[in-house]
PLY file of the C-alpha trace (Angstrom):
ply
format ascii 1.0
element vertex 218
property float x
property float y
property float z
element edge 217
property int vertex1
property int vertex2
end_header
63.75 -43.20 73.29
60.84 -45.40 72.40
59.00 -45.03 69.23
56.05 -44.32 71.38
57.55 -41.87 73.34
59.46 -40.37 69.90
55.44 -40.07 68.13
53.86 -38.23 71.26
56.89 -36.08 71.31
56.84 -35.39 67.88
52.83 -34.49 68.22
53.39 -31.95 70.89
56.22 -30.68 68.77
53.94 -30.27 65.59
51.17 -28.40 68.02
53.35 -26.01 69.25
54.44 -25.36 65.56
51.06 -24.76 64.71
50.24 -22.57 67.54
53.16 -19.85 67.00
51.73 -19.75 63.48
48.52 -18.94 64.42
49.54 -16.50 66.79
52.08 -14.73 64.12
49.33 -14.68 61.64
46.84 -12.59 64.45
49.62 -9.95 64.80
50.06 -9.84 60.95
46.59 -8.97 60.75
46.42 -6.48 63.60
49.27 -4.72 62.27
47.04 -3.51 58.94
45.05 -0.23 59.71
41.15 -0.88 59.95
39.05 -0.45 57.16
36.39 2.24 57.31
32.89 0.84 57.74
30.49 0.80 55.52
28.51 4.37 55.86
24.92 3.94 58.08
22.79 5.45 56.41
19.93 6.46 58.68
16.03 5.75 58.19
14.78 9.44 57.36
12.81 11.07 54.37
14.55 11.89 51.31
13.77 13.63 47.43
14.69 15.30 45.29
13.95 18.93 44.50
11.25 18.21 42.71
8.94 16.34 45.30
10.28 19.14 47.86
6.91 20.28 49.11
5.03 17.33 48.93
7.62 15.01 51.04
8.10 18.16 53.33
4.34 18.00 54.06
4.14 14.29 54.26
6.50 14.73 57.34
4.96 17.57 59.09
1.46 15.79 59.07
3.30 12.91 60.42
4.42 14.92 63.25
1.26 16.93 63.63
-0.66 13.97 64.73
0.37 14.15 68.11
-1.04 17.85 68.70
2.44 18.30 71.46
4.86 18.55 68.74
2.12 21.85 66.88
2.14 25.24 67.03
-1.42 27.17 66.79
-0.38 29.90 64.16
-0.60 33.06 66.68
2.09 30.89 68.93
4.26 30.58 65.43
6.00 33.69 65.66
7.23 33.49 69.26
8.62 30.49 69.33
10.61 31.58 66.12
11.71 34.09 68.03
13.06 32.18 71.18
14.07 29.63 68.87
16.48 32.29 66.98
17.99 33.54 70.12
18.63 30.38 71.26
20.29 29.44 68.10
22.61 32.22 68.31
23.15 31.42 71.60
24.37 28.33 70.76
25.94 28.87 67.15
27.35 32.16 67.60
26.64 35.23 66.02
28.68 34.58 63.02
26.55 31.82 61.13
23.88 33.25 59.15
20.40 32.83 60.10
17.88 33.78 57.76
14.43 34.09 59.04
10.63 33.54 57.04
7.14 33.75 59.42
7.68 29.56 60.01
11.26 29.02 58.81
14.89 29.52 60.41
17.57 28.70 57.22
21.19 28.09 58.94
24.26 28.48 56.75
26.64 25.85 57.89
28.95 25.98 54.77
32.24 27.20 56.21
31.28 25.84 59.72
30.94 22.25 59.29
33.45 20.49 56.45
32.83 17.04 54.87
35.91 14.74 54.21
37.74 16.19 51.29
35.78 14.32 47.99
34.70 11.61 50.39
30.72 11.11 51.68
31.64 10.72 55.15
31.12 13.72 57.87
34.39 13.82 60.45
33.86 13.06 64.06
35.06 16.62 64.50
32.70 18.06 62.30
29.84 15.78 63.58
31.31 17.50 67.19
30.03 21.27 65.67
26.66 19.96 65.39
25.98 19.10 69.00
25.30 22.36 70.30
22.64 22.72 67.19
21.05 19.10 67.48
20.98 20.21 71.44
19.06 22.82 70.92
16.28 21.61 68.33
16.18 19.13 70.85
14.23 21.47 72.90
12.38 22.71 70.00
10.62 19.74 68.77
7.44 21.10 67.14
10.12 21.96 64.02
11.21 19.53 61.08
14.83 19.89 60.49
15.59 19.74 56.17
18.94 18.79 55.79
20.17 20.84 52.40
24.02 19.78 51.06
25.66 20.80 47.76
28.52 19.78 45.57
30.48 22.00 43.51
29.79 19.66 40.07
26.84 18.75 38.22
25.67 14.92 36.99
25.58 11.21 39.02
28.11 11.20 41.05
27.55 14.97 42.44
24.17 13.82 43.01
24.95 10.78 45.00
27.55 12.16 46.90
24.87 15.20 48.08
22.84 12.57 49.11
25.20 10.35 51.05
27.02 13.59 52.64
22.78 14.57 53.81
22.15 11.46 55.33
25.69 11.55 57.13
24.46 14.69 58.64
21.01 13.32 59.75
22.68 10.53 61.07
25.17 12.62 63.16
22.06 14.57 64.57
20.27 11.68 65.20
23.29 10.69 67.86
22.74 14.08 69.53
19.22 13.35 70.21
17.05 14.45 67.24
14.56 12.18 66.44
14.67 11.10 62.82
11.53 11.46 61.80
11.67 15.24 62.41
14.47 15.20 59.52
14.15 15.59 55.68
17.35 14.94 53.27
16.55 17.06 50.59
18.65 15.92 47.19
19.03 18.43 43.75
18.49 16.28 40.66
21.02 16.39 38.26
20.64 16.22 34.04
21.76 12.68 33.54
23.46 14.18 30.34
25.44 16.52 31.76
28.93 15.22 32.79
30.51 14.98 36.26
32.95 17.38 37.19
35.01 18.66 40.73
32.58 17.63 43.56
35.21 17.83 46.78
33.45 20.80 48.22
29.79 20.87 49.52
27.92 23.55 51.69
25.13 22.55 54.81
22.42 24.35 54.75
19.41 23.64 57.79
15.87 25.07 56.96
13.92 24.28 60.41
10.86 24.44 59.67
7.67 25.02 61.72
4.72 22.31 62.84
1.94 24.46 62.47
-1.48 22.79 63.67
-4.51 23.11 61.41
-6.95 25.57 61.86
-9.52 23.46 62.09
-8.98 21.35 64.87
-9.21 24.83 67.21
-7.40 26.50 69.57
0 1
1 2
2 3
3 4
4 5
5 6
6 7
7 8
8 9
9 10
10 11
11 12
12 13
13 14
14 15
15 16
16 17
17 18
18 19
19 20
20 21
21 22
22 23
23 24
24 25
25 26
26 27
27 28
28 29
29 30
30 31
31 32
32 33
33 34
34 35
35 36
36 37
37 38
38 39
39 40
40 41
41 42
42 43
43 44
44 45
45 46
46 47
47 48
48 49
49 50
50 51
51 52
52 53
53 54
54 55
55 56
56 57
57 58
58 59
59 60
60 61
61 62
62 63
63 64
64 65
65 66
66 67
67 68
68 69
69 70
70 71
71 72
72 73
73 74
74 75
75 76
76 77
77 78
78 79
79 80
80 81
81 82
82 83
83 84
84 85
85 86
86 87
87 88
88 89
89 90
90 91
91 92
92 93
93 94
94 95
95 96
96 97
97 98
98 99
99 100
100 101
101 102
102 103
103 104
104 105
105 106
106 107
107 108
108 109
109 110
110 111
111 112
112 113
113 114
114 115
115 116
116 117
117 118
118 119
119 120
120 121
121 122
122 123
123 124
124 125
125 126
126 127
127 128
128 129
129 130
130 131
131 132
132 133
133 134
134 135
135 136
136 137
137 138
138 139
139 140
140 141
141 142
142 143
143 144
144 145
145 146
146 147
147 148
148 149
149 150
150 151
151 152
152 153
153 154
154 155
155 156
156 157
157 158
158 159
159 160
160 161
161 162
162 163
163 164
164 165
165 166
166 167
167 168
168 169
169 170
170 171
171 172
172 173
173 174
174 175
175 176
176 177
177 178
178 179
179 180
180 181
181 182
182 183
183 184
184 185
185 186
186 187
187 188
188 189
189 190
190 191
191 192
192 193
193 194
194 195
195 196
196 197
197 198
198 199
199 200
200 201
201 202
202 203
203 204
204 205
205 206
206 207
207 208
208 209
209 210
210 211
211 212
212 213
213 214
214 215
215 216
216 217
């Protein structure tokens, strides 16, 4: 064999080397379960108890500029009405409904469970809300407050309210509800109190009535 025909051997040789190693290092990596993503957290309105009816307003004037998505206050009562039955209809009798003259509060705490101590919402859980989201779909002249708590007081109970409230929004945004109609609603915590357990959390949903001002008639 020629030394020219031994160097272009040897270079195809070398190439092929190269090429298994390549290829063993792409099944290495495939091997390793996927990380989780980074959480999306969704465009929406959020504060703090302490802003509650101010922020709450700021989004139903937002929505009651196109007079479609408003209720004339006579109207307001009816359409809680249908609106209840059809939440029953598609929640079940069991979750609690509570009822004001513009408000429908649903209890969601033993329905819908977060990932144990984690911020995240489960696909399966973010399943249960579809027949909800579906519904408020049809309901539009309504703001939807998104209300989660932690068992645990301080930062991190605070942060992980927030991050499990704008999980939820985001899951209802998937099933059609526009996000401006939504409202994370976060309880402050005293910085100087400690941390403690924060693995459970209950969802509460106030949906809460666009009521057009009296002034601009009908």
């Amino acid at each position: 064999m020629t030394t020219d025909n031994f160097s272009f051997g040897f270079a195809i040789l070398t190439r092929l080397v190269a090429l298994m190693l390549a290829s063993c290092a792409l099944v290495a990596c495939a091997g390793h379960a996927p990380t989780r993503p980074a959480a999306v957290v969704p465009s929406v309105r959020g504060h703090g108890s302490g802003n509650t009816e101010r922020s709450e307003a700021e989004v139903k004037r937002d929505l009651a500029k196109n007079e479609r998505n408003t209720l004339s206050v006579s109207e307001a009562g009816y359409y809680l009405d249908v609106l209840q039955a059809r939440l029953v209809q598609a929640l079940g009798a069991d979750v609690k409904l509570s009822r004001t003259p513009d408000r429908i509060g649903i209890d969601l705490a033993h329905r819908v469970p977060f990932e144990s101590r984690g911020p995240w919402i489960s696909e399966a859980s973010c399943r249960l809300l579809q027949p909800l989201a579906s519904a408020l779909v049809e309901y539009r002249k309504t703001a939807v407050v998104v209300k989660v708590g932690a068992n645990g007081t301080g930062k991190d109970a605070e942060r992980l309210e927030e991050r499990r409230a704008h999980a939820v929004a985001e899951c209802l945004s998937r099933f059609g509800i526009a996000l401006r109609r939504i409202v994370i609603m976060t309880t402050p915590s005293a910085e100087a109190t400690p941390a403690t357990d924060v693995a459970d959390a209950g969802l509460v949903l106030d949906v809460e009535l666009i009521l057009r001002d009296g002034k601009s008639g009908r």
